[in-house]
gemmi code that builds the backbone of each chain (N, CA, C; Angstrom):
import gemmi

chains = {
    "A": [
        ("UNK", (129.009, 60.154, 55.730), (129.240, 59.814, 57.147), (128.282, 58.703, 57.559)),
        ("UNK", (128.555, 57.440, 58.173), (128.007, 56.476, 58.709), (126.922, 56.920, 59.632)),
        ("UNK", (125.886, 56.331, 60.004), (124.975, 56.476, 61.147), (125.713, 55.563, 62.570)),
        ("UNK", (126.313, 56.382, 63.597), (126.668, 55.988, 64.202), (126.186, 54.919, 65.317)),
        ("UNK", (126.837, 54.103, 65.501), (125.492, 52.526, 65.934), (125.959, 52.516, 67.698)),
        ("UNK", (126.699, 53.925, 68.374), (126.708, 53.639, 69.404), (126.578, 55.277, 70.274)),
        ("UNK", (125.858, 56.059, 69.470), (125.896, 57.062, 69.618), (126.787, 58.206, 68.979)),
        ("UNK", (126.927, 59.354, 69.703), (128.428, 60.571, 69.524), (128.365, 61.028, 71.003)),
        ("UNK", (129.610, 61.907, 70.929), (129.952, 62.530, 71.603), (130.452, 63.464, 71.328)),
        ("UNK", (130.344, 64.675, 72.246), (131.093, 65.891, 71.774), (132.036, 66.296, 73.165)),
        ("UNK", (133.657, 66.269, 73.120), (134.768, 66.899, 73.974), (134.803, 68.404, 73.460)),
        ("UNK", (134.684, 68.849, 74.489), (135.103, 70.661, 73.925), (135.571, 70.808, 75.299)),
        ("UNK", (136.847, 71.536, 74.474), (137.626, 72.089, 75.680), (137.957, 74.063, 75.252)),
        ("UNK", (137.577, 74.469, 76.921), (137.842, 75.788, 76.432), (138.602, 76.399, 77.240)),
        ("UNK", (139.289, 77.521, 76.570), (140.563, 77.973, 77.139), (139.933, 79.454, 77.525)),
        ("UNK", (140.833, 79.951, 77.615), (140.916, 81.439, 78.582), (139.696, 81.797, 79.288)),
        ("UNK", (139.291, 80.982, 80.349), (137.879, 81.253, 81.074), (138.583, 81.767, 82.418)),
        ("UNK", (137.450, 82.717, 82.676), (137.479, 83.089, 84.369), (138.210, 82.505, 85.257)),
        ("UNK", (139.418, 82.542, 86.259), (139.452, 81.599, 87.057), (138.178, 81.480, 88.114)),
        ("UNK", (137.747, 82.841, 88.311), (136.244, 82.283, 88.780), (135.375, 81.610, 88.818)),
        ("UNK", (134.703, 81.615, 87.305), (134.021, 80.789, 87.013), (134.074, 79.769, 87.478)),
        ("UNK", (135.465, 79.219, 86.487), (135.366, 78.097, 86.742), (135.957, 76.937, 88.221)),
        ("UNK", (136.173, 77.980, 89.330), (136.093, 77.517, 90.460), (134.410, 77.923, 91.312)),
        ("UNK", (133.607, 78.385, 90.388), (132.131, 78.502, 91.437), (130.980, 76.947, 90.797)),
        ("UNK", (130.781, 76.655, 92.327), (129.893, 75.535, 91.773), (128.673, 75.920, 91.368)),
        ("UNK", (128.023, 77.474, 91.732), (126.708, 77.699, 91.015), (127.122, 78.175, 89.764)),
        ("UNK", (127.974, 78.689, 89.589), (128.068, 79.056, 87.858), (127.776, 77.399, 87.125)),
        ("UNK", (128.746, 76.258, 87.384), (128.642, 75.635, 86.564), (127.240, 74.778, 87.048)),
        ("UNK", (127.277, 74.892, 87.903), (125.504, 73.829, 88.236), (124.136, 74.788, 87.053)),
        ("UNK", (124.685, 75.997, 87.066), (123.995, 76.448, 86.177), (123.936, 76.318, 84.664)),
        ("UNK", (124.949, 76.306, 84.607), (125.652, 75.991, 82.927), (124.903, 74.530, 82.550)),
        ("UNK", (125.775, 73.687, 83.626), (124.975, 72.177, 83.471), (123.076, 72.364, 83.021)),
        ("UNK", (122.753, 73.080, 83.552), (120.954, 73.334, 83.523), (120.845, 74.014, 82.214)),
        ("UNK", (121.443, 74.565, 82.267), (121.380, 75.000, 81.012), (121.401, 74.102, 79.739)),
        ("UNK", (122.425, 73.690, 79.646), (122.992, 72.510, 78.476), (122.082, 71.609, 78.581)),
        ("UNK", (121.397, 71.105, 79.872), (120.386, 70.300, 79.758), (119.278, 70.560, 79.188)),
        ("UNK", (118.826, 71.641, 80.038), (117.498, 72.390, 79.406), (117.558, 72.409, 78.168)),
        ("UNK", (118.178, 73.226, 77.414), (118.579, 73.801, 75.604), (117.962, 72.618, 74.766)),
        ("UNK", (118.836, 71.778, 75.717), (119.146, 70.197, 74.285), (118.014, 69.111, 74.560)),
        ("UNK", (116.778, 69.740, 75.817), (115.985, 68.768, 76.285), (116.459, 67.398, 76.585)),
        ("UNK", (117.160, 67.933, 76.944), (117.653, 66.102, 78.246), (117.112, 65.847, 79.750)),
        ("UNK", (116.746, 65.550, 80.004), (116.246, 64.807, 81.449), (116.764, 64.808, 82.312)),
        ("UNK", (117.428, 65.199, 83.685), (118.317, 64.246, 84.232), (117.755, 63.427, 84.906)),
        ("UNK", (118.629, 62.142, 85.022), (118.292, 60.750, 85.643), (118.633, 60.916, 87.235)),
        ("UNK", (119.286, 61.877, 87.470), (119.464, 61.735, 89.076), (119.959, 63.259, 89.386)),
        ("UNK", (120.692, 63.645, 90.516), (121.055, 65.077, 90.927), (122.626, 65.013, 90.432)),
        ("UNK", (123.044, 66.007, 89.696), (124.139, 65.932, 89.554), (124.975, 65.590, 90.555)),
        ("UNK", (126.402, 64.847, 90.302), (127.637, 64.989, 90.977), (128.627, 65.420, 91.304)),
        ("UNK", (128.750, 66.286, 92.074), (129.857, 67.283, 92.180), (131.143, 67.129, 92.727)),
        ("UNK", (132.549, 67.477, 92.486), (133.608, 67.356, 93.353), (134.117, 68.428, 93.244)),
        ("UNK", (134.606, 69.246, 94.732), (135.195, 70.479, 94.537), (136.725, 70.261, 94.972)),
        ("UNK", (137.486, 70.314, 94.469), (138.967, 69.624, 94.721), (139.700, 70.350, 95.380)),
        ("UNK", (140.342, 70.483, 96.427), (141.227, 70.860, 97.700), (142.183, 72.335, 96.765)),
        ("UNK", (142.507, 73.363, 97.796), (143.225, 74.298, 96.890), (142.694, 75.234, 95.860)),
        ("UNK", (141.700, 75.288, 95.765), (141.137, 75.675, 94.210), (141.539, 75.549, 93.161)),
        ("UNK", (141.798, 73.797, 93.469), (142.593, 72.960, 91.734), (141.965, 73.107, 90.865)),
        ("UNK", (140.484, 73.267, 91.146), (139.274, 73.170, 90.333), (138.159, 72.127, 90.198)),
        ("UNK", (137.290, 72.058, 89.978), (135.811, 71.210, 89.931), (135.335, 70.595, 89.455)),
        ("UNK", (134.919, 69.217, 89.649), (134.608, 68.198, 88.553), (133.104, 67.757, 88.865)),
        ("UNK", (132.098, 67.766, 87.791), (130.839, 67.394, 88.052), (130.002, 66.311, 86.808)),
        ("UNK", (129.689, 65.763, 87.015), (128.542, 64.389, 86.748), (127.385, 64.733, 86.223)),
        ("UNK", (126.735, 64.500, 85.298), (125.122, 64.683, 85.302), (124.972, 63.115, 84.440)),
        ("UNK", (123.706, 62.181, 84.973), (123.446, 61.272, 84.121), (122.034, 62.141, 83.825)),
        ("UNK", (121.838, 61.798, 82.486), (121.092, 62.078, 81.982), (120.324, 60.712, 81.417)),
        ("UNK", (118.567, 60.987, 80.930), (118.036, 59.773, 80.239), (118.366, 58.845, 79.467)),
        ("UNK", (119.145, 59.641, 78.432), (120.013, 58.753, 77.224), (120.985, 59.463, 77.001)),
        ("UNK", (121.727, 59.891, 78.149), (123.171, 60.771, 77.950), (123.829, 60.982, 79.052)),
        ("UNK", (124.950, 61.488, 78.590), (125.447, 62.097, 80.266), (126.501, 62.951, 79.751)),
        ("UNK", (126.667, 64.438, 81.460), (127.205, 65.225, 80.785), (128.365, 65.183, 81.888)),
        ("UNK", (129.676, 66.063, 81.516), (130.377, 65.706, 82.447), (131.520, 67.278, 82.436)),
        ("UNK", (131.866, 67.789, 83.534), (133.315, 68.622, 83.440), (134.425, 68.540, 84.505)),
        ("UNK", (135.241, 68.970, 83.779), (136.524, 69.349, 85.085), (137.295, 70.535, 84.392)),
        ("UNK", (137.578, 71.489, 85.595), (137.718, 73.198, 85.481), (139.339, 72.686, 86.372)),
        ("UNK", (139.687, 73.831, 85.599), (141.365, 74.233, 85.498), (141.424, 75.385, 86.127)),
        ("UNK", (140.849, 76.104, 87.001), (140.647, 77.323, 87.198), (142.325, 78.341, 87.119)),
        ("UNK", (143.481, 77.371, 87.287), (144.997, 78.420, 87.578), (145.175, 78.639, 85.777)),
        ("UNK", (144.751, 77.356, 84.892), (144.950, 77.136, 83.602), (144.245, 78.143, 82.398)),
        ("UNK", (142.979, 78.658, 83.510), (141.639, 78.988, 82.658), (141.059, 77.809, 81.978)),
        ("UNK", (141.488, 76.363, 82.145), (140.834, 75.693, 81.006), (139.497, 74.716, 81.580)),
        ("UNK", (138.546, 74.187, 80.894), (137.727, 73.511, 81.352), (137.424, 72.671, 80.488)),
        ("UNK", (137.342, 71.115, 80.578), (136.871, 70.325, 79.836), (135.980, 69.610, 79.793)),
        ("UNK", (134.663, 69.844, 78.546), (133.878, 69.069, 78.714), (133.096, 67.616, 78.040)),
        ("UNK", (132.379, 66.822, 78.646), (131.929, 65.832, 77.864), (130.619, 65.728, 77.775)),
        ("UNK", (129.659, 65.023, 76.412), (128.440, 65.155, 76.109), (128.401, 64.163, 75.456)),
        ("UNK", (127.891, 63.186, 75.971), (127.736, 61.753, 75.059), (125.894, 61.614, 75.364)),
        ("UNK", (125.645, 61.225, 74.038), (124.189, 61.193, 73.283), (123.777, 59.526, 73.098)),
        ("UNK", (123.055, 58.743, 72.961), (122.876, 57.146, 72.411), (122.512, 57.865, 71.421)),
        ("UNK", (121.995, 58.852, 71.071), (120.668, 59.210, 69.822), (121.911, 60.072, 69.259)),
        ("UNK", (121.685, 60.461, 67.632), (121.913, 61.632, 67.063), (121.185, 62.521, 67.670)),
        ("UNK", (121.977, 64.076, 67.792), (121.082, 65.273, 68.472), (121.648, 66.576, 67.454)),
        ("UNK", (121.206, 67.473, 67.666), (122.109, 68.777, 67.399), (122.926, 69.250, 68.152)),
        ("UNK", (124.078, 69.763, 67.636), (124.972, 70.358, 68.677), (124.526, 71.350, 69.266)),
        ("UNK", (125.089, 71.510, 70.320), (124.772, 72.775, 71.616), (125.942, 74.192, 70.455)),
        ("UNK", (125.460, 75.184, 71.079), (126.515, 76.308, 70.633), (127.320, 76.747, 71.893)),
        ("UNK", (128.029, 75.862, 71.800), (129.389, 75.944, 72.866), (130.178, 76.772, 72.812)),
        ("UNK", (131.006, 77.550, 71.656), (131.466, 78.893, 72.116), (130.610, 79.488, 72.306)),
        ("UNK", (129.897, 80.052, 71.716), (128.971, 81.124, 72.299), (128.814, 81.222, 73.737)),
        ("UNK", (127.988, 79.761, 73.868), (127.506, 80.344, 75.387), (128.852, 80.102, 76.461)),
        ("UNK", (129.996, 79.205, 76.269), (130.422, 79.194, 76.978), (131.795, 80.421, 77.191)),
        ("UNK", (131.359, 81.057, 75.889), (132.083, 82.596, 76.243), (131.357, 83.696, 76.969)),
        ("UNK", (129.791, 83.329, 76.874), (129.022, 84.210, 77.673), (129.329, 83.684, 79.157)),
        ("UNK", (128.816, 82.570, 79.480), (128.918, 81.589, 80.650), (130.114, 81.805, 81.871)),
        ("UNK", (131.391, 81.654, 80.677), (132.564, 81.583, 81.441), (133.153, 82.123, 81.139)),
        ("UNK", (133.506, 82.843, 80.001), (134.469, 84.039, 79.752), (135.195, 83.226, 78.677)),
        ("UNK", (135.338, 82.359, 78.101), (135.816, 81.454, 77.526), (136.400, 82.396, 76.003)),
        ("UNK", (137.719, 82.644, 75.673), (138.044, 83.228, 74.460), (138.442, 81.923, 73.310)),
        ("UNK", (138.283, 80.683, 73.680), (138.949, 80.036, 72.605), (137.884, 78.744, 73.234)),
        ("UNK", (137.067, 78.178, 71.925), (136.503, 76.802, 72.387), (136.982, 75.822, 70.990)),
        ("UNK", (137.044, 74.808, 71.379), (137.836, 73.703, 70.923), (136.625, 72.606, 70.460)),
        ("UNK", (135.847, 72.305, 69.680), (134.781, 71.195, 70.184), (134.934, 70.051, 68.795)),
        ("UNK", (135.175, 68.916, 69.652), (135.651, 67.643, 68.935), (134.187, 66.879, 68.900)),
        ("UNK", (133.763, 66.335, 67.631), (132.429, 65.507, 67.610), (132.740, 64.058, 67.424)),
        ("UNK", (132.809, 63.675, 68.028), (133.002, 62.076, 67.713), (132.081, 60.890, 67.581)),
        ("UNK", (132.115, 60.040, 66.371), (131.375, 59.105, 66.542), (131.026, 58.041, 67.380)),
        ("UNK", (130.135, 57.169, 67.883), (130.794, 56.268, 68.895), (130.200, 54.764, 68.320)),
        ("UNK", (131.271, 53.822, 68.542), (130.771, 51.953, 67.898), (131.040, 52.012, 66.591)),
        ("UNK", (131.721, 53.010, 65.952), (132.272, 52.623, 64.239), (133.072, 52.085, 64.233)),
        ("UNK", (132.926, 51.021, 63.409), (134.371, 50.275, 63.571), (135.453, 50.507, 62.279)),
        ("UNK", (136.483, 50.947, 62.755), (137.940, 50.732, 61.510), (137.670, 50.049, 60.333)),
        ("UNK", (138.327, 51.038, 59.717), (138.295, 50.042, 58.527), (139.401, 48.997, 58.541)),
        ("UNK", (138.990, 47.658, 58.452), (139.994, 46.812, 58.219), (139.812, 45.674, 57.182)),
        ("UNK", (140.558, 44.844, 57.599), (140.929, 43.433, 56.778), (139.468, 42.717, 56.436)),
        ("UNK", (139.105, 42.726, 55.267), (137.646, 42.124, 54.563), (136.500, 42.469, 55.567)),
    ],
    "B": [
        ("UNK", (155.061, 65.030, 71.063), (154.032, 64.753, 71.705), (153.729, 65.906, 73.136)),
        ("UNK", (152.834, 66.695, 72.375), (153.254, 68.115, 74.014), (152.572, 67.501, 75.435)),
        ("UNK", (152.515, 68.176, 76.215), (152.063, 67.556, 77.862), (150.348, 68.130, 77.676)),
        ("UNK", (149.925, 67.122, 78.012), (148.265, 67.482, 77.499), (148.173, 68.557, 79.170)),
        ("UNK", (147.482, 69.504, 78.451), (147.244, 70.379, 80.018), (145.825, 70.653, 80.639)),
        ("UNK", (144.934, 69.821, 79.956), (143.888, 69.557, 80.439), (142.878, 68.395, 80.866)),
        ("UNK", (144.439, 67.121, 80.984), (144.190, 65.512, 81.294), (144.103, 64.894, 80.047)),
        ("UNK", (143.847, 63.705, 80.092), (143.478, 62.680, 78.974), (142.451, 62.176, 79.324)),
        ("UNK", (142.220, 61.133, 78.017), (140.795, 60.869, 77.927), (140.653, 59.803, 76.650)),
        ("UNK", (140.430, 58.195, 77.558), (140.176, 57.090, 76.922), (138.829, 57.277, 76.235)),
        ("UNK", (139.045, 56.989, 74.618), (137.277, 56.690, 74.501), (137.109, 55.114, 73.881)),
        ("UNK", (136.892, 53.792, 74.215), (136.905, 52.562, 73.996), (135.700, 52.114, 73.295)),
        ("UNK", (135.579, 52.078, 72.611), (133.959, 51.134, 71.979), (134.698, 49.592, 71.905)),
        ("UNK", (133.655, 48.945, 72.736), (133.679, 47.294, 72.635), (132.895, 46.732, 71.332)),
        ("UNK", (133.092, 46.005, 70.576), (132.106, 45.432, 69.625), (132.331, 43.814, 70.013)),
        ("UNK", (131.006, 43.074, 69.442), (130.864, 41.595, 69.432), (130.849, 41.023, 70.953)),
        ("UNK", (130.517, 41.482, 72.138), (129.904, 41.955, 73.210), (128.898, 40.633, 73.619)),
        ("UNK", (128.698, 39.899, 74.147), (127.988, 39.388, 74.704), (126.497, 40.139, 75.072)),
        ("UNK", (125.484, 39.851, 74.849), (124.059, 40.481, 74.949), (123.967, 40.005, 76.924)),
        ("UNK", (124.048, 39.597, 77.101), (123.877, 39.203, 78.430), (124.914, 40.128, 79.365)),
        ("UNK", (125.762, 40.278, 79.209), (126.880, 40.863, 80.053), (126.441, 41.995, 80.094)),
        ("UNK", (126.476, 42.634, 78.925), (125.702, 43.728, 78.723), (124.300, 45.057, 79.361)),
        ("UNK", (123.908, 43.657, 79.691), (122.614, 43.953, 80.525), (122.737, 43.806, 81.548)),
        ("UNK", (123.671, 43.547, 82.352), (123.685, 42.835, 83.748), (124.474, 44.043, 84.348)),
        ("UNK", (123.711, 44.376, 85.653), (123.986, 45.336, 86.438), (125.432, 45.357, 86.986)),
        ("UNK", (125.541, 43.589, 87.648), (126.191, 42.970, 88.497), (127.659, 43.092, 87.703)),
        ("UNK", (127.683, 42.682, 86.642), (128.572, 42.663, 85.345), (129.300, 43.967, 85.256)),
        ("UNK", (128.694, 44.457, 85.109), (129.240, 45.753, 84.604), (130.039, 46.771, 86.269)),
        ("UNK", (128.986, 46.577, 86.916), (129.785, 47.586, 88.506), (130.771, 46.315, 88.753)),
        ("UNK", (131.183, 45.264, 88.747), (132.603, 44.656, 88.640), (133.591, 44.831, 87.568)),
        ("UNK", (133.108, 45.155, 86.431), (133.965, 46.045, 85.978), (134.618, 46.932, 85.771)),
        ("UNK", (133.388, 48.159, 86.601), (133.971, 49.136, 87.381), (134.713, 49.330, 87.997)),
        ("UNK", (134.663, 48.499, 89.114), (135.319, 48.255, 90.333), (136.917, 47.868, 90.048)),
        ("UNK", (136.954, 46.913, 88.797), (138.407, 46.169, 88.855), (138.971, 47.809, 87.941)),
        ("UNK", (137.985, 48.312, 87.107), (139.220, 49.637, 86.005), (139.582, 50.424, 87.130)),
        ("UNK", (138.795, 51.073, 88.327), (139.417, 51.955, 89.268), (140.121, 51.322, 89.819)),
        ("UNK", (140.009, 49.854, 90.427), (140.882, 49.301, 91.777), (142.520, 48.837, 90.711)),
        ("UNK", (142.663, 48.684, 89.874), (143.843, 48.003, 88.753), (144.897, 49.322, 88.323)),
        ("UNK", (143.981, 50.941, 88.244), (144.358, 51.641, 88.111), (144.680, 52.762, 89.115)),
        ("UNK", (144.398, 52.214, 90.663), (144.415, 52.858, 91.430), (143.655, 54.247, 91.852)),
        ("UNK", (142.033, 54.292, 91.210), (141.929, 55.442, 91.286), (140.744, 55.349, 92.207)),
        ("UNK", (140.288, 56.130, 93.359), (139.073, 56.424, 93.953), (138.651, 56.684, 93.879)),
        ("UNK", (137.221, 55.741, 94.299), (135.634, 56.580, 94.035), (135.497, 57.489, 95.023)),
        ("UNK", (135.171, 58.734, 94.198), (134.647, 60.185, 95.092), (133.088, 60.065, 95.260)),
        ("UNK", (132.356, 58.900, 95.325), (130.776, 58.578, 95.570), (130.558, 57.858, 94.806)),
        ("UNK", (129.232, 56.703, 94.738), (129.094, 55.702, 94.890), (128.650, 55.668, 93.036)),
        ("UNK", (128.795, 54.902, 92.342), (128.069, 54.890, 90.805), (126.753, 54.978, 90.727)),
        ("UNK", (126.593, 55.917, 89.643), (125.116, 56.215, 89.353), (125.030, 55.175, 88.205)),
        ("UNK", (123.643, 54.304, 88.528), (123.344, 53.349, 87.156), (122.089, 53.824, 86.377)),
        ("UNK", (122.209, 53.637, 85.561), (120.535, 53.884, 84.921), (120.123, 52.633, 83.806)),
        ("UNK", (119.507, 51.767, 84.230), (118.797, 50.473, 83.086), (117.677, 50.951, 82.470)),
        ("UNK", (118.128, 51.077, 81.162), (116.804, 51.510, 79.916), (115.918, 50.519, 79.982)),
        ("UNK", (114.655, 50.859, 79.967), (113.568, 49.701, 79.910), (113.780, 48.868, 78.344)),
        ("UNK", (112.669, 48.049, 78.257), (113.014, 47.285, 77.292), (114.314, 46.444, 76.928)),
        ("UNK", (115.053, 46.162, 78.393), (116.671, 45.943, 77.949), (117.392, 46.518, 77.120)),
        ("UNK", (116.824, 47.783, 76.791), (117.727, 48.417, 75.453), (119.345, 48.353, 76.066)),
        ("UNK", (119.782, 48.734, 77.418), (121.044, 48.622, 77.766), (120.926, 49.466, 79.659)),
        ("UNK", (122.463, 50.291, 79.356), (122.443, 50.486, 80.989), (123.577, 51.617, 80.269)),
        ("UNK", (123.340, 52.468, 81.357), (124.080, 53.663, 81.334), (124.966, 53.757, 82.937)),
        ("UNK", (126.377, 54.478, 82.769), (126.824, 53.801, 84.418), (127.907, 55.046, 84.337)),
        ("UNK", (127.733, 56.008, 85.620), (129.056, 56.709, 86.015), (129.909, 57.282, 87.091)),
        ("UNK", (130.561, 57.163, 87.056), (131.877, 57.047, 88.545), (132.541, 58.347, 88.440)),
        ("UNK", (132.360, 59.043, 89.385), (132.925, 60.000, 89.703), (133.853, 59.585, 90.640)),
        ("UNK", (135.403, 59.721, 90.510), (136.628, 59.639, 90.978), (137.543, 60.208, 91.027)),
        ("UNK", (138.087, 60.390, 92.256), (139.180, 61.425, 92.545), (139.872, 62.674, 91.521)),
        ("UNK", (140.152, 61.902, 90.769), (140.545, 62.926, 89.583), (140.512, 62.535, 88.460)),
        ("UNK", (139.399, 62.000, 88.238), (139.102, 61.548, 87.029), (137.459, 60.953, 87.277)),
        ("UNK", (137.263, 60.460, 85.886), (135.825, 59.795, 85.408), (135.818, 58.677, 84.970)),
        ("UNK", (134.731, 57.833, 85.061), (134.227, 56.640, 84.306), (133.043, 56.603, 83.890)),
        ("UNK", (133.010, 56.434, 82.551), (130.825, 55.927, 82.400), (131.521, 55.320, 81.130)),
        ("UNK", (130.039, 54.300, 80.860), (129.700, 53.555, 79.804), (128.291, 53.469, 79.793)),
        ("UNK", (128.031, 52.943, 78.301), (126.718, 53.061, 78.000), (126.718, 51.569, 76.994)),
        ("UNK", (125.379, 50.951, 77.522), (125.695, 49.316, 76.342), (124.547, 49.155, 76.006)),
        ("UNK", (124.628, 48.431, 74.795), (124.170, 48.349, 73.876), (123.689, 46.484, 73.082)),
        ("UNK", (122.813, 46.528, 74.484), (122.806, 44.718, 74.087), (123.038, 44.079, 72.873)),
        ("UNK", (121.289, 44.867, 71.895), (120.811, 44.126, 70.944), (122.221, 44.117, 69.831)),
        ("UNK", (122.623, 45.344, 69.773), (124.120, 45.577, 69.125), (125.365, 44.718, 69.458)),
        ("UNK", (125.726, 44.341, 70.646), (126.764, 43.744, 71.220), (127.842, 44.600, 71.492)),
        ("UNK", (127.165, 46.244, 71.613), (128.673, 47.479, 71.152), (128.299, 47.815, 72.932)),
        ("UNK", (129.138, 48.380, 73.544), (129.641, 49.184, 74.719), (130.391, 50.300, 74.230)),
        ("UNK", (130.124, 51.511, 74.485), (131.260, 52.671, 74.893), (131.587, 53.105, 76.159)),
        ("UNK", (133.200, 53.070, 76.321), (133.307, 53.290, 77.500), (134.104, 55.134, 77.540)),
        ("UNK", (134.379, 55.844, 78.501), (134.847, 56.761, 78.691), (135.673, 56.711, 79.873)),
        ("UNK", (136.709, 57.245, 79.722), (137.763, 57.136, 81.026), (138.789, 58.640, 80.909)),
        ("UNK", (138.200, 59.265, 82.060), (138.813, 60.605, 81.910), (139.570, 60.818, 82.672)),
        ("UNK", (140.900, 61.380, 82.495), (142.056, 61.579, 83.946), (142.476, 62.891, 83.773)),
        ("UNK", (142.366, 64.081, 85.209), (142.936, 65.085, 85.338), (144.781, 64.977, 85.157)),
        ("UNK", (145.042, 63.863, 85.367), (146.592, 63.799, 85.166), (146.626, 62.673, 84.465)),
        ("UNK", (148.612, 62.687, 83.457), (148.604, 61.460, 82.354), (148.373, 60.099, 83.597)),
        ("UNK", (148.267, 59.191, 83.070), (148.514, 57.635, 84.089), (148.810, 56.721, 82.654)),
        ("UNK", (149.074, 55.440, 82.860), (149.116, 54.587, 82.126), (147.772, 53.910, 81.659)),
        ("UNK", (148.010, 53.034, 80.666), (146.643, 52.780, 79.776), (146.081, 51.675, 80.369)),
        ("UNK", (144.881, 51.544, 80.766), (144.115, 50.222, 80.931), (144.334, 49.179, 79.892)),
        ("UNK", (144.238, 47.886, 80.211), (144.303, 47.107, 78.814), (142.657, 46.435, 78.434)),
        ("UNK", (142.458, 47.561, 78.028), (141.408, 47.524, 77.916), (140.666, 46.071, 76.609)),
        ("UNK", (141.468, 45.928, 75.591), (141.317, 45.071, 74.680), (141.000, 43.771, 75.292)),
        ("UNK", (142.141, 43.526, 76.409), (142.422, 41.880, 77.003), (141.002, 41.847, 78.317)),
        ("UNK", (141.091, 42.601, 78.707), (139.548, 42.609, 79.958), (138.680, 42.779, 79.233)),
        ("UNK", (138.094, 43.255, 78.557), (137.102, 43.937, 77.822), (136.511, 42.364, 76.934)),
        ("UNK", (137.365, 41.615, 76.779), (137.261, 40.496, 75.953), (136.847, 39.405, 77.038)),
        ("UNK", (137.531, 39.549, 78.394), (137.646, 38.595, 79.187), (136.319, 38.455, 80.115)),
        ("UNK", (136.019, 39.884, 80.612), (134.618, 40.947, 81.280), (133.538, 40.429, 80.278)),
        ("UNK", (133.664, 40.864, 79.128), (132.066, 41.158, 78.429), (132.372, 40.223, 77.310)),
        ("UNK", (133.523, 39.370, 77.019), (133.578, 38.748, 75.527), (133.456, 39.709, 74.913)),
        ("UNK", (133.922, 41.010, 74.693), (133.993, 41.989, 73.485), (135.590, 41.018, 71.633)),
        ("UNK", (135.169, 41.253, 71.046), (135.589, 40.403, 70.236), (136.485, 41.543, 69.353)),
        ("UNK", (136.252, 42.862, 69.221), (136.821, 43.734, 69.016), (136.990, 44.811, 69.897)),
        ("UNK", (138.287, 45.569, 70.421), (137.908, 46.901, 70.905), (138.904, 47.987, 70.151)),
        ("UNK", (138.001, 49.288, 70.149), (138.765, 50.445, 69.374), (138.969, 51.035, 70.939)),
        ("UNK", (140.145, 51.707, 70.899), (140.661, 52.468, 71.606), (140.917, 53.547, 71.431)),
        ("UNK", (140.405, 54.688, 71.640), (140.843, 56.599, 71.019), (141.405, 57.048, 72.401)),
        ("UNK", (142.950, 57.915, 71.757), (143.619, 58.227, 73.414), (143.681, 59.951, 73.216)),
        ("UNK", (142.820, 60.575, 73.695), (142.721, 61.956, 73.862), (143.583, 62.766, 74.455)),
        ("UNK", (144.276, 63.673, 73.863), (144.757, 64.904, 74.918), (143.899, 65.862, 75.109)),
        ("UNK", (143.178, 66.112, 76.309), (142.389, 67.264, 76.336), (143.079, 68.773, 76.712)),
        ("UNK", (142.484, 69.485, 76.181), (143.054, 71.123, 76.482), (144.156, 71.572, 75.674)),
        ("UNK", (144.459, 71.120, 74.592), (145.722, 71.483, 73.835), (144.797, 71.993, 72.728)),
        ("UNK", (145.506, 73.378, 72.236), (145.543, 74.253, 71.262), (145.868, 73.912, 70.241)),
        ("UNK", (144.559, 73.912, 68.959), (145.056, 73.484, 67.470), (146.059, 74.375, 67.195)),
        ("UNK", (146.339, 73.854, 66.395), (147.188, 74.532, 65.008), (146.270, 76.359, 64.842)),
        ("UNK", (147.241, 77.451, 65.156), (146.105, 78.268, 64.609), (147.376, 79.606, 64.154)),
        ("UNK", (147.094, 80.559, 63.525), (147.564, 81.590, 63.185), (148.639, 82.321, 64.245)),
        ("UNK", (150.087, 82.182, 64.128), (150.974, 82.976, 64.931), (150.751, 82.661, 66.468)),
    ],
}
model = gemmi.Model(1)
for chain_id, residues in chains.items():
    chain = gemmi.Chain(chain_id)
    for i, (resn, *xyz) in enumerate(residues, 1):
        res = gemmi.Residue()
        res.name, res.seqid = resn, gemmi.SeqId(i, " ")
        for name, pos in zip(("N", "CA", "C"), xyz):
            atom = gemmi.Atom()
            atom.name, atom.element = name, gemmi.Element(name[0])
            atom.pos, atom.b_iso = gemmi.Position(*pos), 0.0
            res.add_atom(atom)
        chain.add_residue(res)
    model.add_chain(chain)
structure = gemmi.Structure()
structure.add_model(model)
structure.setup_entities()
């Protein structure tokens, strides 16, 4: 595997969560602290929150020092999706786990992606 | 191709990038400005920026209506990653032809995500 020259990222999306949960903004303002705390990230400012009309569900922001974290909750779906982009290599977080403790979450999905590799192509 | 049920999700790395564009505050929140205003989407509060000392780069993210924006650049490299997240499908930015036009990016990879869809799994 290449050393990635623009960071990673990790999408995890998880299914069968609380509709609770994931319509309360202290559950996930907590979660967010959490994920921060764990992985020692910084944040660069106060998170951003949007709580969307209806209880469509909740979308929130964190910039972090050399990262940023990001979700949006499905609460009718159970689903919630999240983002974690790094400049640095890091270790992964244990995302089912906690986010079956967290949110009730029976199924987590987590995609690692490289970021700035380029295709293989023509010479 | 099933109906993604937890939005989509552009992930763009720019390569061959102009070092200057890169770094420039001014540069980059007009780029902002034209991917939400081209794609019709609203800012739900104002962009958070963060400039790494040493010019290492700039970190930038938009919280919008129903969806996301951040990027993170990468002068000395000439690489940008961008992220573009939508609670619902929309059509694709052209991201290749601006991206070239914005920052002189000389290559761009484009990854088009379905978020919230269920692998392949047992019964």
């Amino acid at each position: 595997v290449p050393v990635p020259s623009a960071g990673i990222e990790w999408l995890v999306d998880a299914h069968g969560c609380d509709a609770e949960a994931l319509g309360s903004l202290d559950t996930l303002a907590t979660l967010f602290a959490s994920i921060a705390g764990e992985l020692g990230l910084q944040p660069a400012a106060d998170p951003l929150w949007r709580v969307l009309p209806d209880q469509a569900g909740i979308a929130g922001l964190l910039l972090l020092g050399e990262s940023h974290l990001s979700c949006h909750t499905f609460p009718e779906r159970g689903l919630a999706a999240f983002d974690l982009y790094s400049r640095e290599p890091r270790h992964a977080w244990p995302w089912a786990e906690r986010l079956a403790t967290q949110l009730g979450a029976r199924e987590v999905v987590v995609r690692e992606l490289a970021r700035g590799e380029r295709p293989p192509g023509p010479a």
